[in-house]
Backbone as CSV, one residue per row, in Angstrom:
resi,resn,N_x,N_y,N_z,CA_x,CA_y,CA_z,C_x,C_y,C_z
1,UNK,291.855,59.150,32.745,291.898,57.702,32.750,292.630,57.157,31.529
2,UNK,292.307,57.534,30.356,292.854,57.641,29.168,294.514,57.356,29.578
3,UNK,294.769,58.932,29.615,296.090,58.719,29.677,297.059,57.986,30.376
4,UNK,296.554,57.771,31.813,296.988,56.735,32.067,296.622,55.133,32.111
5,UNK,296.622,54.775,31.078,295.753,53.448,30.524,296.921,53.218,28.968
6,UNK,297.150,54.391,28.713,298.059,54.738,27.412,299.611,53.743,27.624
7,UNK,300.150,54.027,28.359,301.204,53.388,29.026,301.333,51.998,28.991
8,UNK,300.250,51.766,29.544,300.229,50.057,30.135,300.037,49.498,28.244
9,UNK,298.889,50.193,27.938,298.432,49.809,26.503,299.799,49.026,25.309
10,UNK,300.931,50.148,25.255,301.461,50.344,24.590,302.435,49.171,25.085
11,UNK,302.575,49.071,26.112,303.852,48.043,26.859,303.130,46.692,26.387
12,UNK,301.997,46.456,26.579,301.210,45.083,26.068,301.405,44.728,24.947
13,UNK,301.241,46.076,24.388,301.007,45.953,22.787,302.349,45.141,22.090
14,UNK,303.411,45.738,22.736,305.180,45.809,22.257,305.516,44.361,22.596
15,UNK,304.712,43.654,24.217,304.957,42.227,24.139,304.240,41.097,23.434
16,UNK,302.896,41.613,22.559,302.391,40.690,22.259,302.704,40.951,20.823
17,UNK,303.614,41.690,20.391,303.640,41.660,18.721,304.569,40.603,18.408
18,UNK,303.827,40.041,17.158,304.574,38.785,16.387,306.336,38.911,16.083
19,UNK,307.222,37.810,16.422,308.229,37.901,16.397,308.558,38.093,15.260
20,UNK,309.740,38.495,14.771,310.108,38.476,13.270,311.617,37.537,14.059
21,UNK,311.708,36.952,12.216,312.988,36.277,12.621,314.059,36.813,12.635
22,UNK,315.582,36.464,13.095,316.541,37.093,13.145,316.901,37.786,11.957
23,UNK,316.572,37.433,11.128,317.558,38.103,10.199,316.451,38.865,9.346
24,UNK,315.484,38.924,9.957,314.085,40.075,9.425,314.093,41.212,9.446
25,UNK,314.416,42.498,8.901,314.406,43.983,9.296,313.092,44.565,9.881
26,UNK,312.912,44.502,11.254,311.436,45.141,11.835,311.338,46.812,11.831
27,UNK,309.874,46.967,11.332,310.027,48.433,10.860,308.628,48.972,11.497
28,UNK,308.873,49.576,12.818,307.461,50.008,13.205,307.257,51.532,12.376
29,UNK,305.975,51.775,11.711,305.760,52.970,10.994,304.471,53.540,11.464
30,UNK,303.961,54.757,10.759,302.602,54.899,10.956,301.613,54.641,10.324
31,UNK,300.508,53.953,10.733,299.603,54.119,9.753,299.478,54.781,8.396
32,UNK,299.630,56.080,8.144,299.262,56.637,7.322,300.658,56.085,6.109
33,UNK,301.501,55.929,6.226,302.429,55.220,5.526,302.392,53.666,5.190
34,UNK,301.401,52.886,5.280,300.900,51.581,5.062,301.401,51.344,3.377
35,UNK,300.371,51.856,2.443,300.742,51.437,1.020,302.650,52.122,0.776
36,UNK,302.708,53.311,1.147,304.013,53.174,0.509,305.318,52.444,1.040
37,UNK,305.015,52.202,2.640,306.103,51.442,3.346,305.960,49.884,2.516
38,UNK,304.960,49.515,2.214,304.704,48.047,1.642,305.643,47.992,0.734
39,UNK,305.201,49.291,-0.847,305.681,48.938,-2.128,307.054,49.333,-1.981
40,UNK,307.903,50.404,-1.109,308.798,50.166,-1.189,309.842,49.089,-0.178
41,UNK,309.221,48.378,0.766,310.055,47.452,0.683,310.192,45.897,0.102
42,UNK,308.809,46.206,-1.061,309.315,45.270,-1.706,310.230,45.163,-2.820
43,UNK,310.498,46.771,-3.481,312.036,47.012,-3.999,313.278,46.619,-3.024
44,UNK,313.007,47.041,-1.956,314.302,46.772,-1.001,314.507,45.038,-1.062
45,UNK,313.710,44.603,-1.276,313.624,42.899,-0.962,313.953,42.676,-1.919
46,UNK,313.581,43.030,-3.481,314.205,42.122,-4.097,315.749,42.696,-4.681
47,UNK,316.192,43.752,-4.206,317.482,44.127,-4.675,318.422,43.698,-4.028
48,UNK,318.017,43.233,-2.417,319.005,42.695,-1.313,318.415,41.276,-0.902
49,UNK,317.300,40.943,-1.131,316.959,39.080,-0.402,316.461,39.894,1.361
50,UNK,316.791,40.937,1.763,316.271,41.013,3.088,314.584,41.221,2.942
51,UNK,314.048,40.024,3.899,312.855,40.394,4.611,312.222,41.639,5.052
52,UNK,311.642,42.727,4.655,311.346,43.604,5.931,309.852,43.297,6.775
53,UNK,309.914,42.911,7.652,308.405,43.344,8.415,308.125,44.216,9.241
54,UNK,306.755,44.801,9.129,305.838,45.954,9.419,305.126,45.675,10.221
55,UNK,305.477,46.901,11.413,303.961,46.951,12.453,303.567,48.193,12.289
56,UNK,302.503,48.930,11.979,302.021,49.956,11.482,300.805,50.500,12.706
57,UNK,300.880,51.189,12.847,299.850,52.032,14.108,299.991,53.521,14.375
58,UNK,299.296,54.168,15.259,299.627,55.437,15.397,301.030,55.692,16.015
59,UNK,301.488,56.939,15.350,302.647,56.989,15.834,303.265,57.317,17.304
60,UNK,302.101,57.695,18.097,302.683,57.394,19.740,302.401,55.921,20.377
61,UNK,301.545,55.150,19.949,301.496,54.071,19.570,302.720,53.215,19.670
62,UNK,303.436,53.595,18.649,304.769,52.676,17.961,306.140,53.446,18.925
63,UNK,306.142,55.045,19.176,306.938,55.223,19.873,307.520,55.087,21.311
64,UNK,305.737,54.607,21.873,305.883,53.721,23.796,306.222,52.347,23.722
65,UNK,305.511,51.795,22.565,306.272,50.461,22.316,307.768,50.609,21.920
66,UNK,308.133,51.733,21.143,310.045,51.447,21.258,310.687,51.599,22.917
67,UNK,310.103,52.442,23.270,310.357,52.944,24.790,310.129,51.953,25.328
68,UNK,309.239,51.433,25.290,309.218,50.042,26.132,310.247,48.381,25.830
69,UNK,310.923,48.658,24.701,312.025,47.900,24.387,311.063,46.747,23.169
70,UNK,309.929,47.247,22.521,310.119,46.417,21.472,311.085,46.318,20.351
71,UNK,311.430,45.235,19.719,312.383,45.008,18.644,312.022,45.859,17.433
72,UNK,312.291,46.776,17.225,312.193,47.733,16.138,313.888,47.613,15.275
73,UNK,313.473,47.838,14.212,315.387,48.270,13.698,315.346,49.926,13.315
74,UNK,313.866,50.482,12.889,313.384,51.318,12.221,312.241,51.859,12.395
75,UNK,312.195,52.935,13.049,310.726,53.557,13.589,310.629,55.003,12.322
76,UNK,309.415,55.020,11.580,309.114,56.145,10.787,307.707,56.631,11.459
77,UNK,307.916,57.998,11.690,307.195,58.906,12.470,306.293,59.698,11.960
78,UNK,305.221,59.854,12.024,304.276,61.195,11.231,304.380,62.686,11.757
79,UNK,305.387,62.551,13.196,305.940,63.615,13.058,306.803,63.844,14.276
80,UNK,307.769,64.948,14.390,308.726,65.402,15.010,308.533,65.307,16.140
81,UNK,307.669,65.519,17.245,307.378,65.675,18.322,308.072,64.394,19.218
82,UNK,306.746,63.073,18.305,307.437,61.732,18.670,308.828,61.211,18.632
83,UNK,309.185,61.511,17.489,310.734,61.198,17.319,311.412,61.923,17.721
84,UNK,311.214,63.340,18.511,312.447,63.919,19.550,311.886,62.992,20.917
85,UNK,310.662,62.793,20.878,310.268,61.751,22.134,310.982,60.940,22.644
86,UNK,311.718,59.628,21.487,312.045,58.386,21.816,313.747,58.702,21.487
87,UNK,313.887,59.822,20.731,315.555,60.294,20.634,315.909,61.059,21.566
88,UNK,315.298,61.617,22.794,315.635,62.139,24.027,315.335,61.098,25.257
89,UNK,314.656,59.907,24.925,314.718,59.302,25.606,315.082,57.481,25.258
90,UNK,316.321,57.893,24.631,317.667,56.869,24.186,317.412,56.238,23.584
91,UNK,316.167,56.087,22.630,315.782,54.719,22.179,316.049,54.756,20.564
92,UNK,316.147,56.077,20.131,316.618,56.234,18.751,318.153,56.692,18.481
93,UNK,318.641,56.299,17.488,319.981,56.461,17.053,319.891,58.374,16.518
94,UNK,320.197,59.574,17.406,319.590,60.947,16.645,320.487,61.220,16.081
95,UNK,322.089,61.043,15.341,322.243,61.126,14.135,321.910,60.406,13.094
96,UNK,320.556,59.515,13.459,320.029,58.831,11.894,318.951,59.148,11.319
97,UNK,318.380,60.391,11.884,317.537,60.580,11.949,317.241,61.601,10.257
98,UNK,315.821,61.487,9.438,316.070,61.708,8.472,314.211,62.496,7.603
99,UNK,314.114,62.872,7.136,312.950,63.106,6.822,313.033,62.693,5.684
100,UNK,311.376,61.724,5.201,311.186,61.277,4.110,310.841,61.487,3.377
101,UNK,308.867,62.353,4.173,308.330,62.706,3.336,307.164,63.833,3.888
102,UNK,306.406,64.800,3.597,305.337,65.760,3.922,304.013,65.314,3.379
103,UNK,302.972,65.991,4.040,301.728,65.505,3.474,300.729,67.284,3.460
104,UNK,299.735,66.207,3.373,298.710,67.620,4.052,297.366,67.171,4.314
105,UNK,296.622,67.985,5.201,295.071,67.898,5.669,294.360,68.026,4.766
106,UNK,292.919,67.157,4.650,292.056,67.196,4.364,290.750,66.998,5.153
107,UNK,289.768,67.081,4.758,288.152,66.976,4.999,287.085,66.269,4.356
108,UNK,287.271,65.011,4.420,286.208,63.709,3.824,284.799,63.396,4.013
109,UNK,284.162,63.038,2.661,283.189,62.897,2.913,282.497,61.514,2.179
110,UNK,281.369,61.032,2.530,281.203,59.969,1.417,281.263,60.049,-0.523
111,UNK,281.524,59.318,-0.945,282.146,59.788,-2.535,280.925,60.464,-2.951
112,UNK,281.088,61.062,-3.979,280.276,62.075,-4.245,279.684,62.873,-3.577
113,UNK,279.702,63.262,-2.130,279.606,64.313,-1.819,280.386,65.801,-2.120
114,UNK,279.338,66.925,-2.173,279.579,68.038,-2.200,281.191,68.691,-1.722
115,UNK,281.885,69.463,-2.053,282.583,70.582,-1.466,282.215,71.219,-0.413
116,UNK,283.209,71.291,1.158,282.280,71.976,1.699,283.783,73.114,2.016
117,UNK,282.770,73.986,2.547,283.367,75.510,2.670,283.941,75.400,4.042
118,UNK,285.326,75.476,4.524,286.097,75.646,5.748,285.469,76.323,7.034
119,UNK,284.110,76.576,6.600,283.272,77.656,7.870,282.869,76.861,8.872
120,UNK,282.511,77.456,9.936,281.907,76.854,10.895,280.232,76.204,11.042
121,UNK,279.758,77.038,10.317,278.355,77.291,10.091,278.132,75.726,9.011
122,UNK,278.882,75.646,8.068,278.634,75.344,6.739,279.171,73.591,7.772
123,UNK,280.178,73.452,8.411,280.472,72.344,8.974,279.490,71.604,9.689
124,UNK,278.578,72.718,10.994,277.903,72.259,11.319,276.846,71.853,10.869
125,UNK,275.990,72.281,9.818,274.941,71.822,8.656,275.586,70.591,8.229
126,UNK,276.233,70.421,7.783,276.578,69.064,6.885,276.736,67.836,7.827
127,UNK,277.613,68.133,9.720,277.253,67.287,10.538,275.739,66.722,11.014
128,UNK,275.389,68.150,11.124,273.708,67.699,11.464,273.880,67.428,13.193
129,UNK,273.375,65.958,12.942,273.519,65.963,14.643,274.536,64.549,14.907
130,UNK,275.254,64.520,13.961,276.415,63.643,13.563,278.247,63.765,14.095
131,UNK,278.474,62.712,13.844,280.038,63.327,14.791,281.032,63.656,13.372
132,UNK,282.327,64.058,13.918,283.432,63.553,12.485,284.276,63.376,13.273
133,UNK,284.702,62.675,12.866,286.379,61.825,12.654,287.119,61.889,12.740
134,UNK,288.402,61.692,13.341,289.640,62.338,13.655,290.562,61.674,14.240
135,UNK,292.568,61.565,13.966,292.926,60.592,14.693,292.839,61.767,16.219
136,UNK,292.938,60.739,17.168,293.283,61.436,18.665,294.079,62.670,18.581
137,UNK,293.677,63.935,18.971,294.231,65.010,19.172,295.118,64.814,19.915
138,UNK,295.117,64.085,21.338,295.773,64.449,22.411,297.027,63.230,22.197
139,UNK,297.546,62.265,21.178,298.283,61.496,21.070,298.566,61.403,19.415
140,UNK,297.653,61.399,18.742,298.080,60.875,17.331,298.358,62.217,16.504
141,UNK,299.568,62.076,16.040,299.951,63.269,14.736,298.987,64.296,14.374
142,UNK,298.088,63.193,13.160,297.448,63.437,12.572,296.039,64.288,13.760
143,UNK,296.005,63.940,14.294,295.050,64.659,15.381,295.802,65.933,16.146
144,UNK,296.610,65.951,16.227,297.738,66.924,16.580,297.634,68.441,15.670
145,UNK,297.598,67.669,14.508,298.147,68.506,13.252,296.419,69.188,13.131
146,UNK,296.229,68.322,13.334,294.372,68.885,12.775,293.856,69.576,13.667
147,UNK,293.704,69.639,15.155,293.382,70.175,15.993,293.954,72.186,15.553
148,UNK,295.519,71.678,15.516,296.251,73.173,15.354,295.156,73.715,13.954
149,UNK,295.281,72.793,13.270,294.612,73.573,12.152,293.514,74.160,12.072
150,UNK,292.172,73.708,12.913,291.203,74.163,13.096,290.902,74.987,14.097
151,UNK,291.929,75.534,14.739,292.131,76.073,16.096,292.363,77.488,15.286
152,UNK,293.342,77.609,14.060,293.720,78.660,13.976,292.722,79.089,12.640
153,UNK,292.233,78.463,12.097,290.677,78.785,11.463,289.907,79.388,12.316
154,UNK,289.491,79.118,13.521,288.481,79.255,14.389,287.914,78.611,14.296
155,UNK,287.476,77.239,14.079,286.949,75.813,13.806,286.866,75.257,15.039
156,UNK,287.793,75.298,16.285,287.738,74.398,16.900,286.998,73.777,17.872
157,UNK,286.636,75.186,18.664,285.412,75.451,19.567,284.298,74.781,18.822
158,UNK,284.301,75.141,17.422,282.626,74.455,17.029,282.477,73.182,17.075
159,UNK,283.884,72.508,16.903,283.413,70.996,16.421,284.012,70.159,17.700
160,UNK,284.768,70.988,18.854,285.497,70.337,19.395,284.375,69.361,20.230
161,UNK,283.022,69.481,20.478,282.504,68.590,21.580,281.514,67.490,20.846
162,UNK,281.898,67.838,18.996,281.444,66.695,18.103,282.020,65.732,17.609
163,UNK,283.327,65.582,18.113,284.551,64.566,17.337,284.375,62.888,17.915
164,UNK,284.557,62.139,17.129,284.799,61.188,17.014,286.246,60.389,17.340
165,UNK,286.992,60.519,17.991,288.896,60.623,18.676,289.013,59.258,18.324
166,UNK,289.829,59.127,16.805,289.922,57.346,16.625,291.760,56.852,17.185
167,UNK,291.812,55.788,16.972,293.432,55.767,17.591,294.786,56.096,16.528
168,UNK,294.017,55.694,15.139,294.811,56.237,14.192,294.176,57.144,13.161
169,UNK,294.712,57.720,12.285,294.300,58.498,11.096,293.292,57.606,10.318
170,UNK,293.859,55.854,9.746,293.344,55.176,8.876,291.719,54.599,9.926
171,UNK,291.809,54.315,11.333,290.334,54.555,11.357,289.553,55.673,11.334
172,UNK,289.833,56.591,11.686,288.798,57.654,10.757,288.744,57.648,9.656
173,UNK,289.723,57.387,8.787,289.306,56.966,7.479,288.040,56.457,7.220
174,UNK,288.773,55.085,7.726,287.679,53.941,7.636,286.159,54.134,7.963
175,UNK,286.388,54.959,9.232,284.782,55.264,9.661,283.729,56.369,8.647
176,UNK,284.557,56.832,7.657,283.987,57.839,6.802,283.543,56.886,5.878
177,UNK,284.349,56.000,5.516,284.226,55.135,3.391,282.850,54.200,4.439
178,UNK,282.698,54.120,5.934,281.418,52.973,6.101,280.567,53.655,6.181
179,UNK,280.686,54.955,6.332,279.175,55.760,6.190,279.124,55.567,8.037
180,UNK,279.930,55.391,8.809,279.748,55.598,10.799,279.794,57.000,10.725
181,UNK,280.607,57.949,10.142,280.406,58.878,10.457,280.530,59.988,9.180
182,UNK,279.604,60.992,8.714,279.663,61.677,7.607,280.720,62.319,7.187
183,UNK,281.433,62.594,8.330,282.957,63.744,7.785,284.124,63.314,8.353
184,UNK,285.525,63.129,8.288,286.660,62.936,8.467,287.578,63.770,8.288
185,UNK,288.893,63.452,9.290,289.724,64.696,8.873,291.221,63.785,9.037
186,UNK,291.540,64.224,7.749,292.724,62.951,7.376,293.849,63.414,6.556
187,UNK,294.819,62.664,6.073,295.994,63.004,5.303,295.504,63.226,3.905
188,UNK,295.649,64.083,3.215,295.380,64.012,2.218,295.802,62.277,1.333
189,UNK,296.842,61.913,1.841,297.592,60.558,1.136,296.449,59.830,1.303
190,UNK,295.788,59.391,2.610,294.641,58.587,3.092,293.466,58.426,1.865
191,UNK,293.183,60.139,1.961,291.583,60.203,1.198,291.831,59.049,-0.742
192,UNK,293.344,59.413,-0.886,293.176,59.222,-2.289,293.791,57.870,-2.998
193,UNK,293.965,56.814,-1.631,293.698,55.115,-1.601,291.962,54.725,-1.573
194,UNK,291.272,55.417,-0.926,289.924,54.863,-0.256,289.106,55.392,-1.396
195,UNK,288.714,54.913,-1.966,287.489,55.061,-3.501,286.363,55.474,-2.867
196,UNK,286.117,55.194,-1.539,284.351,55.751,-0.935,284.434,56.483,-0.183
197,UNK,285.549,57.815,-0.032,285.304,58.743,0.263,286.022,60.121,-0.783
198,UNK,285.443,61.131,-0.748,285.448,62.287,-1.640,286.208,63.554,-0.980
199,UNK,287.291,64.247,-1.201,288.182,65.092,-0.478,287.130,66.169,-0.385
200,UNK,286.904,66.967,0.693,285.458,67.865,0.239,286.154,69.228,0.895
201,UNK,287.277,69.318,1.458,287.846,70.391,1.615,289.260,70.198,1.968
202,UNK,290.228,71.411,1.988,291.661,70.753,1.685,292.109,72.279,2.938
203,UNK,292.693,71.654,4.360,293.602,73.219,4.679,294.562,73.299,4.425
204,UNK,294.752,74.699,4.428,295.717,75.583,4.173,297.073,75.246,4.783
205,UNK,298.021,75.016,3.928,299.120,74.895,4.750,299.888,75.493,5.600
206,UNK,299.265,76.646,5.924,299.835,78.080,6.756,298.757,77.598,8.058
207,UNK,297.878,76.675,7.917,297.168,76.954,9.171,297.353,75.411,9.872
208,UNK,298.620,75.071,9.630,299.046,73.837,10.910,300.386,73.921,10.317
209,UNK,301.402,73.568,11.324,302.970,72.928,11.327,303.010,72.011,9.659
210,UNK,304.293,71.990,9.462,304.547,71.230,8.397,304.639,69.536,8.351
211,UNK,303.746,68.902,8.019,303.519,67.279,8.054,304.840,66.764,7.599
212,UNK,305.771,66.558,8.826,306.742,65.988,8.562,307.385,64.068,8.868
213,UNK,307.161,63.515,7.884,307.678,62.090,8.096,308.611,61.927,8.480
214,UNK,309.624,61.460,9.563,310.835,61.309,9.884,311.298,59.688,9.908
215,UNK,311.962,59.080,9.422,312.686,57.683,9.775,313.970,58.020,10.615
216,UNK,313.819,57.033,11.244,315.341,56.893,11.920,315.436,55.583,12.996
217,UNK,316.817,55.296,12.724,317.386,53.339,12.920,316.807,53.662,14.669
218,UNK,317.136,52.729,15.822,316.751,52.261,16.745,317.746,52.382,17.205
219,UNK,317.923,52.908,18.370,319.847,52.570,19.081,319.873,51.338,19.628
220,UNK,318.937,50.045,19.709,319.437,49.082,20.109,319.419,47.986,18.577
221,UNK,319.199,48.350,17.797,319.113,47.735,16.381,320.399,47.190,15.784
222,UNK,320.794,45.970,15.480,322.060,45.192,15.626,322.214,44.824,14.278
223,UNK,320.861,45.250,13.155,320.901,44.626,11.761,321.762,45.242,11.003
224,UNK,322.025,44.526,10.310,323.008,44.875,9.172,322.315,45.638,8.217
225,UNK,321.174,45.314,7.995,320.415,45.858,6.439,319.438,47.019,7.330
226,UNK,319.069,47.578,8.378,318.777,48.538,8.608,319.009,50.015,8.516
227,UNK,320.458,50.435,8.322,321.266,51.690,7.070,320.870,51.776,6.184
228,UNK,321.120,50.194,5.720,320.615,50.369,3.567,319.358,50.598,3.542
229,UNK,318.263,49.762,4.798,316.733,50.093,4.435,316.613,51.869,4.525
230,UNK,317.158,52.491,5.378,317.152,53.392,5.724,317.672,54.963,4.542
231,UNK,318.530,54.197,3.886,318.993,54.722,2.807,318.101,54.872,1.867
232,UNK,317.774,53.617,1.700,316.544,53.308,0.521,315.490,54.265,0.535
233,UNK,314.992,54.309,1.738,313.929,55.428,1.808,313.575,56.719,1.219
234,UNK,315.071,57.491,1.545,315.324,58.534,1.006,315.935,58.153,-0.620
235,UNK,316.033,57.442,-0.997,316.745,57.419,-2.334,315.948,57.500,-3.732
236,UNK,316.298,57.409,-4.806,315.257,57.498,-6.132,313.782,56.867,-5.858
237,UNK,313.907,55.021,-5.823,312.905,54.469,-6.142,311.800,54.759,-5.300
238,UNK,312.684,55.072,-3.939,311.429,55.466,-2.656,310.786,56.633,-3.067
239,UNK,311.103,57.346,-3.606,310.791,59.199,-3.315,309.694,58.540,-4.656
240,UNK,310.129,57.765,-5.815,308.925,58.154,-7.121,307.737,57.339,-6.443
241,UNK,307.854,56.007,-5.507,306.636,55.398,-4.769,305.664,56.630,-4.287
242,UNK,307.174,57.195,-3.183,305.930,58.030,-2.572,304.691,59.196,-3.406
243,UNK,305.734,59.722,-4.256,304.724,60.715,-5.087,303.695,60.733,-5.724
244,UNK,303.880,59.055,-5.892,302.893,58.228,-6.767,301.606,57.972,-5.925
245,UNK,301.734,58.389,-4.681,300.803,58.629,-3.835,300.326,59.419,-2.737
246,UNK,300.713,60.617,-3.468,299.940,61.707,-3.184,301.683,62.610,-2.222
247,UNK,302.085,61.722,-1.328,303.713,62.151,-0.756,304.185,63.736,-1.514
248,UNK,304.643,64.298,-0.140,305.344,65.082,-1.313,307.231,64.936,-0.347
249,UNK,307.728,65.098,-1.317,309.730,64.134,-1.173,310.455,65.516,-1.333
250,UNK,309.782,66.967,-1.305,310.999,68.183,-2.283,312.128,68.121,-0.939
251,UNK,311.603,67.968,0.133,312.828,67.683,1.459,313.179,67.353,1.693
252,UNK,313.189,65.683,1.323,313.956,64.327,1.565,315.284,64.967,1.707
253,UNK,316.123,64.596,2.570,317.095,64.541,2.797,318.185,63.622,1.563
């Protein structure tokens, strides 16, 4: 039912988002890129006078709404899958295509909680009879990425019929710092904006795909300042934003 409910969702979504004005650079991103898409386009703004505005959501989310012909100039992706998605199906420009930035998984808990140990055993004790958190496996990145990861732990079976399936990364966040649910499984970038929750375990980067950010322009995108935003991204001031929060840039293009 889900999935097909996904479709219609996303087409609604793409007609009811707020117009930007003509000469506004629209930049659908993902969630998990919220603080650094902000601070750096407000370098971009004041070095050029261009506007940028942000619609931020999960990234299949933002990529049925390009498919569906919302006004994007600039779609940034939490990962590859999506953006060969909407660049095999015409909606992205695929020589603009560019990587920004990498991340990595973590395991949240309320602040000051304990360290917990990657086991199965040790997971289920600390759930209790509680759920955790997670963006959507079957659509969002970050649920994507996490699923693989706990799959190849042997994690997955244990927790798979305890999850919590939110629509983005930043509400599971969120549902951890309110105390809805005791454990989360998030970007590392996420855990270390949110003051009320505590990183309580960190995987291995051998045990999921590489968290890759991709930007790239829109093939129906007519702006002028969508290159330079695009440039910007990858360039000095963007890469020291991102690092400055947690990002890691050694691949930026």
């Amino acid at each position: 039912m889900y999935a097909r409910l996904f479709p219609i969702i996303a087409v609604l979504a793409a007609l009811l988002a707020p117009a930007a004005a003509a000469s506004d650079l629209t930049v659908f991103a993902a969630a998990s890129m919220r603080e650094a898409m902000e601070r750096i386009a407000s370098g971009f703004e004041e070095e050029t006078g261009t506007k940028v505005v942000f619609s931020f959501a999960g990234t299949g989310v933002l990529a049925r709404q390009i498919e569906a012909g919302a006004p994007a100039d600039l779609f940034v992706s939490a990962d590859a899958d999506w953006m060969d998605y909407v660049t095999e199906n015409g909606s992205i420009d695929a020589a603009s295509v560019r990587q920004v930035a990498s991340n990595a998984l973590v395991l949240v808990g309320a602040s000051g909680a304990a360290a917990l140990e990657l086991e199965a055993s040790k997971i289920a004790d600390f759930l209790d009879d509680q759920r955790m958190a997670m963006a959507d496996p079957d659509t969002v990145p970050a649920g994507r990425y996490g699923r693989t990861a706990l799959e190849n732990l042997g994690l997955w079976q244990s927790v798979a019929g305890r999850l919590a399936p939110m629509e983005n990364v930043r509400i599971a966040l969120a549902s951890v710092a309110r105390g809805d649910t005791p454990l989360g499984l998030v970007y590392r970038t996420d855990a270390e904006i949110e003051p009320n929750v505590a990183v309580l375990a960190t995987f291995p980067d051998t045990s999921h795909p590489e968290i890759r950010y991709l930007a790239a322009l829109t093939e129906g995108s007519g702006n002028p300042a969508a290159e330079p935003f695009l440039d910007y991204l990858t360039g000095p001031d963007a890469r020291e934003i991102l690092q400055s929060l947690g990002f890691v840039t050694d691949k930026v293009e």
